[in-house]
N, C-alpha and C positions, 0 to 999 in steps of 0.2 A: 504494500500500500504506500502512496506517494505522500510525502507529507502535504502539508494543508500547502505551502507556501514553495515556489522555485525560486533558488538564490541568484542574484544574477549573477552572469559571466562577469570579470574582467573587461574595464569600457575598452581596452585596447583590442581584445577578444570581440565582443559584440562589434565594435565600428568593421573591424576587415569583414565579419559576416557581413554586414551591411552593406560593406562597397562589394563585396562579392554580388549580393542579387542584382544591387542598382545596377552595376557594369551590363552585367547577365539579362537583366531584365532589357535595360536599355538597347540592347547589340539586337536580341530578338522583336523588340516593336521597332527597331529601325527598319528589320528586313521588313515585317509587316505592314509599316506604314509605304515605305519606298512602293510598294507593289501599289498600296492606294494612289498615291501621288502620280505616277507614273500610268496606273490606269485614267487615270483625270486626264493627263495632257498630253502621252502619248501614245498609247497602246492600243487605241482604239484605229490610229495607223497605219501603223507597224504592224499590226494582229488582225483586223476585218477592216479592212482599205476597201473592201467593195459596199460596203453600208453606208446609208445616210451619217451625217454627222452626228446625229443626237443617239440615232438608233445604234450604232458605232461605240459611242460613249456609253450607252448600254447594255451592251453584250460585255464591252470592259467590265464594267462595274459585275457582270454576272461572274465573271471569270475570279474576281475580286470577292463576291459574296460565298465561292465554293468553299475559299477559304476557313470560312465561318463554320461550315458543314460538315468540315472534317475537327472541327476543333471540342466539338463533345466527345466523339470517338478516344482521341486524343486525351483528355479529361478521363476517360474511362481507364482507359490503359494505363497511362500514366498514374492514374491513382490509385488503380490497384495495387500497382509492383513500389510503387514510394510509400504505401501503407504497410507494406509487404519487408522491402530491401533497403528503406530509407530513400529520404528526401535529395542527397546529396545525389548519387548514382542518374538517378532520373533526369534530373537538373543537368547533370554532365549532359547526358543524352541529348534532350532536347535542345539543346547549344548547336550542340553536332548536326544534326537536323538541319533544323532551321538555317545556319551558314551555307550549306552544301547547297542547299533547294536555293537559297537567294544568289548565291555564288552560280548555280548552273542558269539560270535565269539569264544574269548577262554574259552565257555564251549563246544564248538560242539562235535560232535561225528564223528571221520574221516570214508573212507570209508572203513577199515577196519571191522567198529563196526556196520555200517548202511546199506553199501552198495552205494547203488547210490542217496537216499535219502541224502547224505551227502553235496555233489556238490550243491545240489537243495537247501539245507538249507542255502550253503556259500552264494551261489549267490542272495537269500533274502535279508539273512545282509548287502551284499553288496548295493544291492537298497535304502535299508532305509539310508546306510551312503552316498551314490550318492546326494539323495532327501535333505539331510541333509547339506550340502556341498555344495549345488547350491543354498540353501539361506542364507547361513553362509555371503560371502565375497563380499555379498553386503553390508549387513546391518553391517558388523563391518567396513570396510571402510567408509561407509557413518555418521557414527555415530562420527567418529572424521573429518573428512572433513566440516560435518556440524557446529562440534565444535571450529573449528581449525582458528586461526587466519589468512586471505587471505593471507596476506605475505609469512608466511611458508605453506599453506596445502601441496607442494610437501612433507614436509619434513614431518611433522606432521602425514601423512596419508600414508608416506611409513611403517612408523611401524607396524599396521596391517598386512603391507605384508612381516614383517619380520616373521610374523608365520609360513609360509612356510618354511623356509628352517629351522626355530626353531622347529617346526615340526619333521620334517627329519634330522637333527640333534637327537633329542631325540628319535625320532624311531632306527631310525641306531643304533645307540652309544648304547641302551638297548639290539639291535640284536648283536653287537659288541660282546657285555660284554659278553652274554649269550653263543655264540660261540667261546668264548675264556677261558672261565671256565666249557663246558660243553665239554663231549662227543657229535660226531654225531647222535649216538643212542640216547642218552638221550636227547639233541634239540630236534631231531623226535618227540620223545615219548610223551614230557610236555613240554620243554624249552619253546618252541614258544610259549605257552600258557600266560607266564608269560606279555608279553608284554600288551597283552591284554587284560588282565584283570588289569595290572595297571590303566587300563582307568580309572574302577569307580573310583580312589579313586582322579586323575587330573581332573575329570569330577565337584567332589562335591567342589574342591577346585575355578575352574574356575566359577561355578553357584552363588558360595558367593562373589565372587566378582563381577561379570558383575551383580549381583541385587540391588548394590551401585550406581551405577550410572544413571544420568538423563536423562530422553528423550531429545532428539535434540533440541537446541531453534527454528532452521531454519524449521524445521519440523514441530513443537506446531504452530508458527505463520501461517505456510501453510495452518494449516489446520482450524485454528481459524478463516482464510479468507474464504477458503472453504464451512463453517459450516455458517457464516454470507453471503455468496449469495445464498446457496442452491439452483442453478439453476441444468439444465437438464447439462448443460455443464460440471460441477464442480463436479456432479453426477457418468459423464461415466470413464468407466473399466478403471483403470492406463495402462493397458494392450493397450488398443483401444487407448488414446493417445498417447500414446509411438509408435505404430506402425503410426497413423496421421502423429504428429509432427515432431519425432526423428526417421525417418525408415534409416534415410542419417548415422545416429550418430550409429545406432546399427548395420549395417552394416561393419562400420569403428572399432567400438568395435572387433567385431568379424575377420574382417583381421587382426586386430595388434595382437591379439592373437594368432593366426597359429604359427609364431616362436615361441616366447616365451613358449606355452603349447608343441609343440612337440619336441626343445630341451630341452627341461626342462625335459622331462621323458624318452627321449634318456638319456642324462647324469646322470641321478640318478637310474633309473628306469633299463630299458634296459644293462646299464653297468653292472650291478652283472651276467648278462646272459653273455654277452660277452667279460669280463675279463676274465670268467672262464673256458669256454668254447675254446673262441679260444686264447686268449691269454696266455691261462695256469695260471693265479695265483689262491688263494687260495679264498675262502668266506671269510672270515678274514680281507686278502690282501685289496679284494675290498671293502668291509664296510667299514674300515678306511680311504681310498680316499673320500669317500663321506662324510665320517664323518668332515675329513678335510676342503672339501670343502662347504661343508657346513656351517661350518663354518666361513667361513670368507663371504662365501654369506651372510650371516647376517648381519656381520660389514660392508659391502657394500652398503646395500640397504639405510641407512638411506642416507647416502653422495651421491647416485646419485639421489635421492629424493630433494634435499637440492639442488643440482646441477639444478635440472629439475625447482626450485623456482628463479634460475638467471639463466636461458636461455630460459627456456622455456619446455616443456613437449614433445615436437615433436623431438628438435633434439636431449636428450637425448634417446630416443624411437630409433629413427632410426639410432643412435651410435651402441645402443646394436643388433636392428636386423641386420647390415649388420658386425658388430663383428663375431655373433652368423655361419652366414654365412660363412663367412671366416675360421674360426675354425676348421668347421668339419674335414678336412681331416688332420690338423696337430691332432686334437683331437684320433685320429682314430689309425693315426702312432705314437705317444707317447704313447697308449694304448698297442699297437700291443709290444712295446719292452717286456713288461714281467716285468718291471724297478717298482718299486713301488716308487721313486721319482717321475719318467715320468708319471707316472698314477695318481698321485695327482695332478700335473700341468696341464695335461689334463682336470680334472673336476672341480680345482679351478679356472683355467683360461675360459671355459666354464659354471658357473656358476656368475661368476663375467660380463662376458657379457650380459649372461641373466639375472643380476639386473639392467641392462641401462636398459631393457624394463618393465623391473615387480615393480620398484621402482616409478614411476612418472605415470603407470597404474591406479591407483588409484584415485589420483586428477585426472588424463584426464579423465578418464569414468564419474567420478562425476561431475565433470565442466558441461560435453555434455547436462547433463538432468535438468526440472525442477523438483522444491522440490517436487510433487506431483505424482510424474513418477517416479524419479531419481531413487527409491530405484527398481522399474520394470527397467527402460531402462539398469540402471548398470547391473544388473544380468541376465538381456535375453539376452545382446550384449556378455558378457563373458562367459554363460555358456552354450550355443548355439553352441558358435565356439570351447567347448570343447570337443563336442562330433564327431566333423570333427579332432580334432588335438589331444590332452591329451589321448581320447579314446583307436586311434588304434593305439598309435604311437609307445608302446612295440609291442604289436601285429605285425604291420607290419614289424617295424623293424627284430625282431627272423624271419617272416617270408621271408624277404630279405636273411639275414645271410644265413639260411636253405637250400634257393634256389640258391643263386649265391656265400656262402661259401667266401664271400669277403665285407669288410665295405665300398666299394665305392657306392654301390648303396643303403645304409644309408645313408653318407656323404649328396651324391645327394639329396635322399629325402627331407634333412632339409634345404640345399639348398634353394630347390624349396621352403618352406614355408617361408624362408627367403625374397627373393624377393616379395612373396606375400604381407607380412608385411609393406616391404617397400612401396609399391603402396599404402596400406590404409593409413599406416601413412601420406604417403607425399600426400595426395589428401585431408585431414583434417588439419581441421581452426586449429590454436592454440588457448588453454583456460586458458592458465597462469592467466590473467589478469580478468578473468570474477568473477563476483562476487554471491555468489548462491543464495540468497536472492534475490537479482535484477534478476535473469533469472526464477527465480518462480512467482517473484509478474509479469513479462511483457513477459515473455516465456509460449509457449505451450498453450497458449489460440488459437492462431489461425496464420494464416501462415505472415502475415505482423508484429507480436510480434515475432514471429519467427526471423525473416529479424532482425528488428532492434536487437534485443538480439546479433546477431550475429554481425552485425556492431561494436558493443561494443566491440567484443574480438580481440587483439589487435595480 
């Protein structure tokens, strides 16, 4: 039995975990956002040259949403065997992944050189970095959560999720650079290649450091319990518990998500399509808004992390989805001026919202599960509900625009995932206060440890 309370690590021990996921995290949403970015401005060329231009930009974005679809699968897997063999191993893995698929990406051969084999070949890669990405952002968040001293893990375990927009940040700012010292023709031709195959060499740098650090204590002692009852119980699929114990929590995972995932790629994702398009500015124009805001989404996420560790994880959660909500439509009309000040405050004031909920995401999904599950329950509640939200949410968007030639029934759309957010959040316990260790050694055994565990959290 775990005692009541986990001591922390050494801050010079926790900080390298740290920089281990951040680095880790960051290298993998770079490949994944690069692919959005690049399906935005030019793959819709290079890949289906015989399509209309919108319609074009839409079959990208499909190639783009596959991604999403292999990312539960992915979640599966990944979480069985990091419930299983540990958090670190998997984490390797998924590195590996992810580099190689983004890395072969820019050797492809467009459909200039292949034909239609070419499309066929994107949307491959794409799978393998979906697969790769659905078991990324559990086992690096959980890897410092486990580590991380109870008091701060909001803040502690926001950093991971600072890869996201460091990420996208480094994605853009590479598209930036290369579209502002290249010719049109010459991006076409190889520019964009260049992004991507930066990978391998972020990939080897990120591999030598995430193989520094240690497996989880909280994780080692689970399974040290585990291995010494060896019953049929201790036995079954992390999977099949999780769905038992946690079906109420991974439900609740996957509403809160709906905002958060499908503004999140309205705003960074979608806007290159529709600055350009209807609002007339440049590629240029718009990868610098993002670049911006991106930016400062970064320095954000720790502080409403931090924030989420004195109040609580819900109402910073439900700060940012009903922010997020409110937004859209000034987000829409700030765009619509054509202003590239207005278009920056647009996506930094819209991304700084969306860090109230993506900030304090992290401890709450971990908090919900026990140690034996958590690394399954985190990654099938989040990447389950990314293939209802993250997925089609370019997709439908362009295909809104398309059809009604107006951002009000965007706007609406995100809306609507807004309110839904709010329901999950506000219908779920707070787990500020829980402790992970105590909800492994007396959670998830059966529905009365259940009860009490919950009792606990304050």
């Amino acid at each position: 039995m775990a005692s009541g309370t986990t001591a922390p690590p050494p801050p010079v021990n926790l900080k390298r975990i740290v920089a281990a996921s951040l680095i880790g995290t960051t290298i993998e949403w770079y490949d994944f956002f690069l692919y959005g970015s690049a399906a935005a401005l030019v793959f819709n060329k290079l890949f289906f040259p015989d399509s209309d231009p919108l319609v074009g930009t839409l079959l990208s974005f499909l190639t783009y949403a596959v991604g999403f679809a292999a990312r539960p699968l992915g979640a599966l897997v990944f979480g069985h065997y990091g419930d299983r063999l540990g958090r670190k191993k998997l984490l390797v893995l998924s590195l590996v992944m992810m580099g190689g698929a983004t890395f072969a990406i820019g050797l492809l051969p467009t459909h200039a050189t292949v034909g239609a084999a070419a499309p066929v070949l994107l949307t491959t890669l794409r799978l393998v970095q979906g697969f790769a990405l659905g078991g990324e952002w559990g086992g690096a968040v959980l890897l410092v959560s486990e580590h991380g001293d109870p008091r701060r893990r909001g803040f502690w375990a926001s950093w991971p999720q600072t890869g996201a927009p460091a990420g996208q940040l480094l994605a853009t700012g590479v598209l930036s650079l290369l579209t502002s010292v290249l010719s049109d023709h010459a991006f076409g031709a190889w520019g964009w290649r260049v992004p991507f195959l930066l990978s391998g060499v972020l990939v080897l740098i990120g591999l030598w450091i995430r193989l520094s650090v240690d497996e989880s204590p909280v994780f080692k002692e689970a399974l040290a319990r585990a291995e010494s009852r060896r019953t049929q119980e201790a036995e079954k699929l992390p999977l099949v518990s999780v769905l038992r114990h946690h079906w109420r929590d991974v439900l609740v995972a996957m509403g809160a998500r709906m905002a958060e995932n499908i503004s999140y790629y309205v705003i960074t994702a979608f806007i290159l399509v529709y600055a350009t398009t209807s609002a007339g500015v440049s590629k240029q124009t718009a990868l610098n808004a993002v670049l911006i805001g991106s930016a400062v989404h970064f320095a954000v996420i720790p502080a409403w992390g931090a924030l989420s560790d004195r109040v609580g994880r819900r109402p910073v959660y439900l700060l940012g989805a009903a922010g997020v909500g409110l937004w859209m439509f000034p987000f829409f009309s700030l765009v619509d001026t054509g202003s590239f000040g207005y278009l920056v405050l647009a996506v930094t004031v819209g991304l700084v919202l969306h860090g109230a909920m993506y900030a304090p995401q992290a401890a709450f999904f971990a908090e919900m599960f026990a140690t034996r599950m958590r690394y399954s329950g985190a990654s099938i509640g989040a990447q389950f509900a990314s293939v209802a939200a993250g997925a089609p949410a370019p997709l439908i968007a362009t295909a809104l625009l398309d059809d009604y030639g107006s951002s009000t029934p965007i706007a609406l759309y995100v809306i609507a995932a807004a309110v839904l957010t709010l329901v999950a959040v506000g219908v779920a316990r707070e787990t500020r206060h829980r402790d992970l260790a105590h909800v492994e050694a007396e959670g998830g055994e059966s529905s009365a440890a259940d009860a009490a565990a919950e009792a606990r959290t304050v």
